[in-house]
FIRO-943528 format. One record per residue: residue in one letter; y, x, z of N, C-alpha, C in turn. Coordinates in Angstrom, 2 decimals. Example, Ala and Ser with C-alpha at 12.3 -4.5 7.8 and 13.67 -1.06 7.14 Angstrom:
// FIRO-943528
<code: A n.Y: -5.69 n.X: 13.19 n.Z: 7.80 ca.Y: -4.50 ca.X: 12.30 ca.Z: 7.80 c.Y: -3.30 c.X: 13.20 c.Z: 7.80>
<code: S n.Y: -2.25 n.X: 12.85 n.Z: 7.08 ca.Y: -1.06 ca.X: 13.67 ca.Z: 7.14 c.Y: 0.03 c.X: 12.90 c.Z: 7.87>
This chain:
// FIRO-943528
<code: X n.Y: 130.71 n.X: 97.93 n.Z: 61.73 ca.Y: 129.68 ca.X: 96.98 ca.Z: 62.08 c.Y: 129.37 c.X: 97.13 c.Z: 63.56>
<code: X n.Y: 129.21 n.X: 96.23 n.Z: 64.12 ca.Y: 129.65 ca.X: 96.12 ca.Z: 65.93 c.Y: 127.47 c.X: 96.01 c.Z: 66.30>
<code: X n.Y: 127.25 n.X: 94.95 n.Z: 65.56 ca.Y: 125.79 ca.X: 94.59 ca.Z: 65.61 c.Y: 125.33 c.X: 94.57 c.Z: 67.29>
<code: X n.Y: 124.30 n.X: 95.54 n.Z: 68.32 ca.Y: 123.60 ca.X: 95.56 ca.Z: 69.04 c.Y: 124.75 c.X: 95.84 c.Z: 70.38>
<code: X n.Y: 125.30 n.X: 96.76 n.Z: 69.66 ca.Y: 126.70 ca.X: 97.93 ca.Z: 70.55 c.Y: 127.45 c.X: 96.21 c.Z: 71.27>
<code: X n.Y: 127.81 n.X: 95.41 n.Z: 70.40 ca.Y: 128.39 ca.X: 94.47 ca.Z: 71.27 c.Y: 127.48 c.X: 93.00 c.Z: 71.95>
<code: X n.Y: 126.41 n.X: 93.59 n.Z: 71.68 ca.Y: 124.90 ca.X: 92.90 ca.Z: 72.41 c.Y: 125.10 c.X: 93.62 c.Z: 73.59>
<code: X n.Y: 125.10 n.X: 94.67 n.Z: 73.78 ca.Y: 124.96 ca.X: 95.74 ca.Z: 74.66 c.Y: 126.12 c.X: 95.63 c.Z: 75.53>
<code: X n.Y: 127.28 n.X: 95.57 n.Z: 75.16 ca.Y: 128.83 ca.X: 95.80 ca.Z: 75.43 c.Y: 129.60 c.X: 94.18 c.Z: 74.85>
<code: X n.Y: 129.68 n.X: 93.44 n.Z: 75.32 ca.Y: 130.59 ca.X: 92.22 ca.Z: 75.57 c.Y: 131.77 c.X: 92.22 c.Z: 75.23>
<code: X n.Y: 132.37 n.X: 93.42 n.Z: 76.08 ca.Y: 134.00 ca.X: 93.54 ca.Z: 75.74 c.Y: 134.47 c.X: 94.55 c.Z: 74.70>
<code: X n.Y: 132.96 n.X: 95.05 n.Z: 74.12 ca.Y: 133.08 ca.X: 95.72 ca.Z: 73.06 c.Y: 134.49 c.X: 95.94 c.Z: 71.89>
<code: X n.Y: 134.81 n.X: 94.49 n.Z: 71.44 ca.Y: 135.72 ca.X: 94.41 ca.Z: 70.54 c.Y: 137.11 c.X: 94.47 c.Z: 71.09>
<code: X n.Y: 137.64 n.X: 94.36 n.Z: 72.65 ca.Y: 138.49 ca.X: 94.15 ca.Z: 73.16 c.Y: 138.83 c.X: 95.92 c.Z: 73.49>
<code: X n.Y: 137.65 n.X: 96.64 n.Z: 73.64 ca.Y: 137.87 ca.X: 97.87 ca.Z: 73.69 c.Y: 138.56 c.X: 99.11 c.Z: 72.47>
<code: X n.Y: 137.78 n.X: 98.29 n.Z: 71.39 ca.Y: 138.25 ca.X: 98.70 ca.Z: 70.17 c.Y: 139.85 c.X: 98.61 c.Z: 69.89>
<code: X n.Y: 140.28 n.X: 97.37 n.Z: 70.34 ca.Y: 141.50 ca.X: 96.78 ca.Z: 69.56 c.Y: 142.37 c.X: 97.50 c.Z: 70.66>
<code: X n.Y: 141.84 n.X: 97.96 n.Z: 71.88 ca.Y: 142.97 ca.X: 98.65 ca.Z: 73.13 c.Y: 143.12 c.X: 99.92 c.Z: 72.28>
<code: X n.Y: 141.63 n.X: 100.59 n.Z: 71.94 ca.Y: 141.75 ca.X: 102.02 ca.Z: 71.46 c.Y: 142.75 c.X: 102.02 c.Z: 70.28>
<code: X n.Y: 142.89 n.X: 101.13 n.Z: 70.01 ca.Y: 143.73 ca.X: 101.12 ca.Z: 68.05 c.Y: 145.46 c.X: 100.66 c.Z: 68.59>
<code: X n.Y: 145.45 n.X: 100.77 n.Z: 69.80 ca.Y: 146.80 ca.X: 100.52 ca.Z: 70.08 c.Y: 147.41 c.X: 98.94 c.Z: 69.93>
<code: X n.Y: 146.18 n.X: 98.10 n.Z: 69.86 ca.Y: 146.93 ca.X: 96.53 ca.Z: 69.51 c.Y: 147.02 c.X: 96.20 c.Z: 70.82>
<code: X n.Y: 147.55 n.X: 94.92 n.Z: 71.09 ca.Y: 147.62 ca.X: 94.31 ca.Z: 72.11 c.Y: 146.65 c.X: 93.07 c.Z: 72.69>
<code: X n.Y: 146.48 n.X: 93.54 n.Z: 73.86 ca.Y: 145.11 ca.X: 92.93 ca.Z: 74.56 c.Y: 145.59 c.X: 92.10 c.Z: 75.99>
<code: X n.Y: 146.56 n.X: 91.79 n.Z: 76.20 ca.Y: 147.73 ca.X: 91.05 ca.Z: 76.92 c.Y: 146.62 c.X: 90.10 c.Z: 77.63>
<code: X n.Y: 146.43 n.X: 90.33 n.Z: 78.65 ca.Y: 145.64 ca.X: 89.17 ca.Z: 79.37 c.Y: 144.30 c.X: 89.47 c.Z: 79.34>
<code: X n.Y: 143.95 n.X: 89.87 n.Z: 78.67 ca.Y: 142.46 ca.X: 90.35 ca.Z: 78.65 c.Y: 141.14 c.X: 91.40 c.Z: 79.14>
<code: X n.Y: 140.58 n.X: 91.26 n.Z: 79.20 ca.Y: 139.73 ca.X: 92.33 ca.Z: 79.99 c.Y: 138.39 c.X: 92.00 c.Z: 79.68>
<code: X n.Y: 137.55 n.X: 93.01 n.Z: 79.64 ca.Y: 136.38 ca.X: 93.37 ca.Z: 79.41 c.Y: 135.17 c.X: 92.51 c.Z: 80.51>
<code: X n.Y: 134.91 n.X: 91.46 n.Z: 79.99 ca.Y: 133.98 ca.X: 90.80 ca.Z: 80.84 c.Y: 133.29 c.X: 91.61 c.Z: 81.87>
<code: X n.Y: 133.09 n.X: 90.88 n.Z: 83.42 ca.Y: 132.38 ca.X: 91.73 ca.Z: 84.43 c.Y: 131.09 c.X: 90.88 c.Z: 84.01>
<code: X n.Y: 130.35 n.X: 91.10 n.Z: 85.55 ca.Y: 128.88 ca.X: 90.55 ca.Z: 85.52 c.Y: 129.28 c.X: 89.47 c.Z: 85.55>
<code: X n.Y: 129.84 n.X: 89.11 n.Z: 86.78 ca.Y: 130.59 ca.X: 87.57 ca.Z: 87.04 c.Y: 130.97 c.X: 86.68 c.Z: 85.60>
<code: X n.Y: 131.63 n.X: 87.01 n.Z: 84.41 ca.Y: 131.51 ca.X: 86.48 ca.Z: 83.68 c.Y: 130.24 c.X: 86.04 c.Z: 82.96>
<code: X n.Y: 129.70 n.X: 86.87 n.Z: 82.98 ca.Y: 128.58 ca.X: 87.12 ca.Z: 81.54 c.Y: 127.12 c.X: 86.22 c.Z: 82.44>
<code: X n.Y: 127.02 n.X: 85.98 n.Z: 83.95 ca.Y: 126.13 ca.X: 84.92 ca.Z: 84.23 c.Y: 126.30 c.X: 83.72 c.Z: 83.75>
<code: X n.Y: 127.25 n.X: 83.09 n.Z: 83.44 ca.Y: 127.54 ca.X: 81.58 ca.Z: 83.00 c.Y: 127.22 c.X: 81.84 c.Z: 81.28>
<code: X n.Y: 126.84 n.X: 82.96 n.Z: 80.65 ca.Y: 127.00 ca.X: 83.11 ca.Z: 79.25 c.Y: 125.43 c.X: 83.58 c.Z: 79.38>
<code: X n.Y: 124.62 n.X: 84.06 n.Z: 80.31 ca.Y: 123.32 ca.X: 84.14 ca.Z: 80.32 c.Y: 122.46 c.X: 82.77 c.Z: 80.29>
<code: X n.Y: 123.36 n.X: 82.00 n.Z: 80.83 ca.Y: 122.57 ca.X: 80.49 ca.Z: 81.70 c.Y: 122.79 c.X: 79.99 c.Z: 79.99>
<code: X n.Y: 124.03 n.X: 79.63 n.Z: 79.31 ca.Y: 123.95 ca.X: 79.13 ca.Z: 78.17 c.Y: 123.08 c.X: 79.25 c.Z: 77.15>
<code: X n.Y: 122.56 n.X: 81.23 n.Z: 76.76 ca.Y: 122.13 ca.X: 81.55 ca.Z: 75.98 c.Y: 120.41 c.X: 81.13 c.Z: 76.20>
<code: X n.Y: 120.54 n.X: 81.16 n.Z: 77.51 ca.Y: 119.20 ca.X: 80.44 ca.Z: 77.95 c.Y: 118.61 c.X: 79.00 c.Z: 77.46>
<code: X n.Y: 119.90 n.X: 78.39 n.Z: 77.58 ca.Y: 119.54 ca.X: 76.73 ca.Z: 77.07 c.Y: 119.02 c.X: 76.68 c.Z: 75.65>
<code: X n.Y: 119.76 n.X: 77.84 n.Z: 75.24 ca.Y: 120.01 ca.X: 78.04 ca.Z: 73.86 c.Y: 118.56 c.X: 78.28 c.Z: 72.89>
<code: X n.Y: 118.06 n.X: 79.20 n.Z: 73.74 ca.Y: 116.62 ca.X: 79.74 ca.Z: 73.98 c.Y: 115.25 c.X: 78.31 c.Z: 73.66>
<code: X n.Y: 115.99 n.X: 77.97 n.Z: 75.06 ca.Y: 115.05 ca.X: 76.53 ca.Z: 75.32 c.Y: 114.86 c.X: 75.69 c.Z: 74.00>
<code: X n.Y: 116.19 n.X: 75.55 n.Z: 73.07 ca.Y: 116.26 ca.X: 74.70 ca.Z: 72.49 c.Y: 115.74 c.X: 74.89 c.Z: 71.20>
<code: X n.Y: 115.70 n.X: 75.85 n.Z: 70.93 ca.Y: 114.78 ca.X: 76.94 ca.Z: 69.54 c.Y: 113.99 c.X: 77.72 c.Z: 69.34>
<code: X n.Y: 113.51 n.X: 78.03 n.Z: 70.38 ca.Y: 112.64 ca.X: 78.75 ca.Z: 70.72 c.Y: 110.65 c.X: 78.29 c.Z: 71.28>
<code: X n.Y: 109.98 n.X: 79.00 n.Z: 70.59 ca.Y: 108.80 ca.X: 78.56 ca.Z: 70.62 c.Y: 108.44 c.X: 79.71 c.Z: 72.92>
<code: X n.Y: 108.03 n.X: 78.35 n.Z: 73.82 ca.Y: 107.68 ca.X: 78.73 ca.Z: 74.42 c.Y: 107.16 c.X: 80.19 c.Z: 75.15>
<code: X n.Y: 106.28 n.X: 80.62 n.Z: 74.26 ca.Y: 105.86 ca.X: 81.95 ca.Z: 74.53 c.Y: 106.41 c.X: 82.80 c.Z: 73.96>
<code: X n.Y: 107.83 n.X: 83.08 n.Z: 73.63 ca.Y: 108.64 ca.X: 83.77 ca.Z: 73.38 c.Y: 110.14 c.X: 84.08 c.Z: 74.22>
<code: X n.Y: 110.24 n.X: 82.94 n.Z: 74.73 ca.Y: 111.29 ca.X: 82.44 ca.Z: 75.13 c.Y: 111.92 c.X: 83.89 c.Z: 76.52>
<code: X n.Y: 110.53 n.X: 84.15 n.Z: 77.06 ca.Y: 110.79 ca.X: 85.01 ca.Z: 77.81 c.Y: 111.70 c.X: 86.50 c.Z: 77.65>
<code: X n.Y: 110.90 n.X: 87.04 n.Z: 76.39 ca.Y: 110.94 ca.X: 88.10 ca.Z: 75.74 c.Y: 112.21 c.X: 88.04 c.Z: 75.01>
<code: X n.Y: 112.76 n.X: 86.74 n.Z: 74.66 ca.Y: 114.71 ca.X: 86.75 ca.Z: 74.58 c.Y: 115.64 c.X: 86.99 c.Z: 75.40>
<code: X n.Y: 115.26 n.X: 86.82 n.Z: 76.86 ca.Y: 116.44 ca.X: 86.94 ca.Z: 77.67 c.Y: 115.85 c.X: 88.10 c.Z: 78.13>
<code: X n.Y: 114.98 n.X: 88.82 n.Z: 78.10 ca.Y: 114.64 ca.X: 90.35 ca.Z: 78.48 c.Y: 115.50 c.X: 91.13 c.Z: 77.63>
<code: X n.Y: 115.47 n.X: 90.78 n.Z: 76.08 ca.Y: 116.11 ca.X: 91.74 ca.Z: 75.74 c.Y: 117.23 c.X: 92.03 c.Z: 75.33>
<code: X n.Y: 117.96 n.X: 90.59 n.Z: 75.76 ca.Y: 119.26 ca.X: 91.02 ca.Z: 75.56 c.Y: 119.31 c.X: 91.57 c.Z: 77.12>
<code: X n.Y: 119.00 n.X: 91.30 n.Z: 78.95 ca.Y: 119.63 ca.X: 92.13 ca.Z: 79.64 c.Y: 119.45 c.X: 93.50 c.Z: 79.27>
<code: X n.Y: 118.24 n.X: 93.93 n.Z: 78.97 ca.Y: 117.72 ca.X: 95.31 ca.Z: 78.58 c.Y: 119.03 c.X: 96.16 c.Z: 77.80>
<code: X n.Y: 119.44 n.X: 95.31 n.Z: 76.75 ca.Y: 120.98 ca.X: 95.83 ca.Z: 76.17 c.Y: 122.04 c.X: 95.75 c.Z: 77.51>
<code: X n.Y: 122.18 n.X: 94.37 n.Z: 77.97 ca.Y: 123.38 ca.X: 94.48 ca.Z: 79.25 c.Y: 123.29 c.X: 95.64 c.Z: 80.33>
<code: X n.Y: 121.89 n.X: 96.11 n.Z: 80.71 ca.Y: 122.27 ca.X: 97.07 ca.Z: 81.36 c.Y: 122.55 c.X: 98.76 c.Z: 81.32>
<code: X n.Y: 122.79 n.X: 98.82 n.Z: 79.96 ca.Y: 123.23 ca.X: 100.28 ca.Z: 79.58 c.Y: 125.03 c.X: 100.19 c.Z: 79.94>
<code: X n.Y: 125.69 n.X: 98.63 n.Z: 80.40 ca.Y: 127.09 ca.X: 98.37 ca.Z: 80.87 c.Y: 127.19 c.X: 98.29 c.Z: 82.24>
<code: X n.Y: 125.95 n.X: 97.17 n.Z: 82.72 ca.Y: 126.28 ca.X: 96.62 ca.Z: 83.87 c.Y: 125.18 c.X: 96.80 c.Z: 84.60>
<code: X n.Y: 125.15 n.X: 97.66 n.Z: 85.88 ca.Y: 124.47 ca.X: 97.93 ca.Z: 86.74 c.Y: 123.33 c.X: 96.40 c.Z: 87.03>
<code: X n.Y: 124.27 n.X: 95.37 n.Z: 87.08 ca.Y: 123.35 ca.X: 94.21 ca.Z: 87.82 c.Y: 122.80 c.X: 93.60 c.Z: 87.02>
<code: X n.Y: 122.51 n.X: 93.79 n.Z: 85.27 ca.Y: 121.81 ca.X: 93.73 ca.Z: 84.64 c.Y: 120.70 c.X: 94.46 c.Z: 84.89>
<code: X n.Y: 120.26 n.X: 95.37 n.Z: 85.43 ca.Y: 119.58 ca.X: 96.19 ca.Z: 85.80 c.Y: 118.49 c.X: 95.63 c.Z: 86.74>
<code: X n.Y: 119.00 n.X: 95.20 n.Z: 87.92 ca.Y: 118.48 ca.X: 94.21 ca.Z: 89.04 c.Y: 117.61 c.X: 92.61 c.Z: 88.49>
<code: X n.Y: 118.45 n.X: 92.11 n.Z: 87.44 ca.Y: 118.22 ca.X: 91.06 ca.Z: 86.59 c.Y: 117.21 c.X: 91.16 c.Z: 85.73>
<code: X n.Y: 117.22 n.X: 92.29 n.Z: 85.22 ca.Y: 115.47 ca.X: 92.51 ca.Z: 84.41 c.Y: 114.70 c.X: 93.23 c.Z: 85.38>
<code: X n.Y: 114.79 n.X: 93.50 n.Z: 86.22 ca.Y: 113.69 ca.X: 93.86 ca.Z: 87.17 c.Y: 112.86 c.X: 92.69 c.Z: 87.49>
<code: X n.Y: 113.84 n.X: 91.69 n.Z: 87.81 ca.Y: 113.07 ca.X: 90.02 ca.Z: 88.70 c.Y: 112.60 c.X: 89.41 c.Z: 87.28>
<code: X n.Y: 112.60 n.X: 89.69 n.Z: 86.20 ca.Y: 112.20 ca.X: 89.26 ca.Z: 85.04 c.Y: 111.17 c.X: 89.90 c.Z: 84.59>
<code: X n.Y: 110.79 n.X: 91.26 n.Z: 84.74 ca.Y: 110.79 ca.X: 91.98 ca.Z: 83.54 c.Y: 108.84 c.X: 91.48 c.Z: 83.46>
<code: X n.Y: 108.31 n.X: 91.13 n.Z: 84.26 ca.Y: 106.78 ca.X: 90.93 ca.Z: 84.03 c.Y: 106.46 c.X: 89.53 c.Z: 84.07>
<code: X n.Y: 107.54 n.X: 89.18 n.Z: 84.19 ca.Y: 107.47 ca.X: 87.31 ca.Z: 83.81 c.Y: 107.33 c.X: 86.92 c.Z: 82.36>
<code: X n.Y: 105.90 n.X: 86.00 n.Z: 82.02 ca.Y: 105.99 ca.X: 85.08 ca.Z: 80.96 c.Y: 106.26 c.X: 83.73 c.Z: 81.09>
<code: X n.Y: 106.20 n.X: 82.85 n.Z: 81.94 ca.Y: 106.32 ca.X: 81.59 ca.Z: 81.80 c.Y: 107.64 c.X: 81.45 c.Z: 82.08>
<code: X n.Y: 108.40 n.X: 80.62 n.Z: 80.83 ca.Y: 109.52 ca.X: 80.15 ca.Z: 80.98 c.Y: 110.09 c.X: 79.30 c.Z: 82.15>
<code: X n.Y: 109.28 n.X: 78.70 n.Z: 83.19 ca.Y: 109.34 ca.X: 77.79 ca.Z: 84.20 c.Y: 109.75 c.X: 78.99 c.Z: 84.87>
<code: X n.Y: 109.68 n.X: 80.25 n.Z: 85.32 ca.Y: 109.96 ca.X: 80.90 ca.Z: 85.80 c.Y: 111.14 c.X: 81.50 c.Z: 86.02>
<code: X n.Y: 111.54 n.X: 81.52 n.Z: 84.95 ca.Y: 112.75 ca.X: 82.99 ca.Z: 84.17 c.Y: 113.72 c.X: 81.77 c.Z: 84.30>
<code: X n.Y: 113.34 n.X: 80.18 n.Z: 84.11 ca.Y: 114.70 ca.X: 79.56 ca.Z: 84.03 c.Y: 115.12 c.X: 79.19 c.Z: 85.41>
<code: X n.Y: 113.87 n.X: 79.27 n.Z: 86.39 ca.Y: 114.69 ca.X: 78.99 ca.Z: 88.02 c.Y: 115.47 c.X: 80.18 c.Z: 88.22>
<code: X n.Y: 115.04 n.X: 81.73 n.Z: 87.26 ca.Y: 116.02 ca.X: 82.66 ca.Z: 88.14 c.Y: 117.29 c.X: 82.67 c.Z: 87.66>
<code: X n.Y: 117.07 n.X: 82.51 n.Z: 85.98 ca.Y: 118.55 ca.X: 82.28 ca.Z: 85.36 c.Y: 119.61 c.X: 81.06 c.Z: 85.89>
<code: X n.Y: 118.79 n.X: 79.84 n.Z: 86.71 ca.Y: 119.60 ca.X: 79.31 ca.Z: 87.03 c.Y: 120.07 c.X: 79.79 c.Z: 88.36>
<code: X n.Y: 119.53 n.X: 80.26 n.Z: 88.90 ca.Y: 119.60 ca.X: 80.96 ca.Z: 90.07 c.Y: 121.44 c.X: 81.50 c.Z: 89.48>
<code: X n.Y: 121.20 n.X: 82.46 n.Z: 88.60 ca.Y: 122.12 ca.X: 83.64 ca.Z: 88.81 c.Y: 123.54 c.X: 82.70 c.Z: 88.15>
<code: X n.Y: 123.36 n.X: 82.02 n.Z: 88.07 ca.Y: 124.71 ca.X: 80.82 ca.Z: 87.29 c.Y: 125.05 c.X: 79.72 c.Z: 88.03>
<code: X n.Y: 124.19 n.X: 79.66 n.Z: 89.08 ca.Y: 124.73 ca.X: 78.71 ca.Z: 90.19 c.Y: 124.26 c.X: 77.52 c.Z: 90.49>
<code: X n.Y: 123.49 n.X: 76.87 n.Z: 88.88 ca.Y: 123.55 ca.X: 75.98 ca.Z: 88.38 c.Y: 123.16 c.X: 75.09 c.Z: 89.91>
<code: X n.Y: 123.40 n.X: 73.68 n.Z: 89.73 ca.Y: 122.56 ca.X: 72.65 ca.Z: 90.44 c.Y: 121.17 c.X: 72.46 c.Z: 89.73>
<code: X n.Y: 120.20 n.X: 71.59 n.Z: 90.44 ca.Y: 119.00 ca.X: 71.62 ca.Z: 90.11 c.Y: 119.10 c.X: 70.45 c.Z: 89.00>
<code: X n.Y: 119.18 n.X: 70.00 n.Z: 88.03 ca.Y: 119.08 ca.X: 68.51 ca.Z: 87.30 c.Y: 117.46 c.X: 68.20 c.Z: 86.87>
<code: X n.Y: 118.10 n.X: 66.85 n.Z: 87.23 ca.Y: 116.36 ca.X: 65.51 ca.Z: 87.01 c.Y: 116.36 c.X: 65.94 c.Z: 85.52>
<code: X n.Y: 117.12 n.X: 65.99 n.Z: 84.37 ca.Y: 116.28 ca.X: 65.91 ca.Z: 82.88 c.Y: 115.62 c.X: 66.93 c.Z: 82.79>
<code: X n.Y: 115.66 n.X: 66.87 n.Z: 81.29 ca.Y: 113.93 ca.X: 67.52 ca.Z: 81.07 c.Y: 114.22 c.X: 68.13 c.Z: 80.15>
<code: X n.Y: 113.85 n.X: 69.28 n.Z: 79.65 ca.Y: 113.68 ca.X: 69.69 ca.Z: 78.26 c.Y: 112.82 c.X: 69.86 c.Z: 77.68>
<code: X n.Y: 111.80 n.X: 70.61 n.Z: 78.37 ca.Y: 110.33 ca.X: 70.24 ca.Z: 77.72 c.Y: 109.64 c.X: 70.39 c.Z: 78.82>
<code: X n.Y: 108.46 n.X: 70.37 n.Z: 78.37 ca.Y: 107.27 ca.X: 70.43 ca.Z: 79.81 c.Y: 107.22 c.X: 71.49 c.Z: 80.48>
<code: X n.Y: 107.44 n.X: 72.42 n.Z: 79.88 ca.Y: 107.19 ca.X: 74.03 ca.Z: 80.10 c.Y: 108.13 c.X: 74.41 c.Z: 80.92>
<code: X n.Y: 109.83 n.X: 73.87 n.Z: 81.00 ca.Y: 110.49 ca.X: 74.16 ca.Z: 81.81 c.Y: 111.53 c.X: 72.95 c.Z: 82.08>
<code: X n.Y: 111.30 n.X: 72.24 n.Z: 82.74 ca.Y: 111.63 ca.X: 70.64 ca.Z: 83.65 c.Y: 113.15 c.X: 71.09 c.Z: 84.31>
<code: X n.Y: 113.67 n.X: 72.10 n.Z: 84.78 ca.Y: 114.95 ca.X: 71.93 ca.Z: 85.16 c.Y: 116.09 c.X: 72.10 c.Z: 83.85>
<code: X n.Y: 115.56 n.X: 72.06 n.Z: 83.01 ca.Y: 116.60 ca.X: 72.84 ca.Z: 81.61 c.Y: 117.00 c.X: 71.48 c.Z: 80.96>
<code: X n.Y: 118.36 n.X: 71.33 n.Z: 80.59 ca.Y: 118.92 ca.X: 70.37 ca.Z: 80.35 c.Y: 118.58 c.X: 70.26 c.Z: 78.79>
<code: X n.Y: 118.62 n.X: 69.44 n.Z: 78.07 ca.Y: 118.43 ca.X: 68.75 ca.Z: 76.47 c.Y: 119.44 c.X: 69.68 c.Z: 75.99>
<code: X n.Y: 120.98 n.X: 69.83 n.Z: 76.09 ca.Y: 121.79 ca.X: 70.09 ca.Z: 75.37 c.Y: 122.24 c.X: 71.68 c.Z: 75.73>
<code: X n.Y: 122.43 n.X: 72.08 n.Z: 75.02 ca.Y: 123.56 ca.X: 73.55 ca.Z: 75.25 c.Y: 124.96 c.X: 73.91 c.Z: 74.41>
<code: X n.Y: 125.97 n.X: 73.63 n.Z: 75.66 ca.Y: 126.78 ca.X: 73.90 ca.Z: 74.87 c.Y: 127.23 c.X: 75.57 c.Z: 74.76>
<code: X n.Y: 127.88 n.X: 75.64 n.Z: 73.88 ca.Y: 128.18 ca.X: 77.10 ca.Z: 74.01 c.Y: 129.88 c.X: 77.03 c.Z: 74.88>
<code: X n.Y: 130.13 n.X: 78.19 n.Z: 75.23 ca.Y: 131.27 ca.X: 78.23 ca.Z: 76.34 c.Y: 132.68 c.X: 78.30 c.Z: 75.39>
<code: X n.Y: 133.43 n.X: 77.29 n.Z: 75.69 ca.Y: 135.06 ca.X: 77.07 ca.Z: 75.09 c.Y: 135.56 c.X: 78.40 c.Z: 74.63>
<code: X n.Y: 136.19 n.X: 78.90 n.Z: 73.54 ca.Y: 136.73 ca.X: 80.06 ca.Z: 73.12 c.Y: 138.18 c.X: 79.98 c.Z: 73.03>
């Protein structure tokens, strides 16, 4: 059972299948660089099910898991970590994903967050 460990660890399962001798041909253990475009998603994701005054306290705790891997998870819940308003946490998450600024709306609470989230091509 993988559960938190690959909350925590991303390339978790890719590590496993190296240790067991299978083949991992092309692959590699997500950096930070990956896992910002998979923060910005899980964010939308957030937006889209999530009751407002919570919303914060989701993307805290999954970096809180990311940075027992990745140093710049570390940096990332720092600029978070005493933030409640979602208007907030989503200029930095977009911040760290690059995003452009977009006119729609998702709700009132946070005006740059798009309606839809897709999750990232597998």
């Amino acid at each position: 059972m993988l559960g938190r460990g690959i909350v925590a660890d991303p390339g978790l399962a890719l590590a496993i299948l190296a240790d067991q001798g299978r083949p991992v041909a092309g692959l590699r253990e997500p950096g930070w660089a990956e896992l910002q475009p998979l923060l910005a998603v899980f964010w939308q994701l957030i937006i889209a099910h999530i009751e407002p005054k919570a919303r914060a306290g989701r993307m805290k705790q999954w970096l809180n898991y990311l940075r027992r891997r990745h140093p710049e998870a570390e940096q990332a819940f720092a600029r978070i970590r005493t933030l409640t308003d979602s208007r907030q946490v989503d200029a930095i998450v977009r911040s760290w994903a690059g995003e452009a600024q977009s006119a729609e709306t998702m709700s009132d609470d946070c005006p740059s967050t798009q309606a839809t989230a897709t999750p990232p091509a597998r």
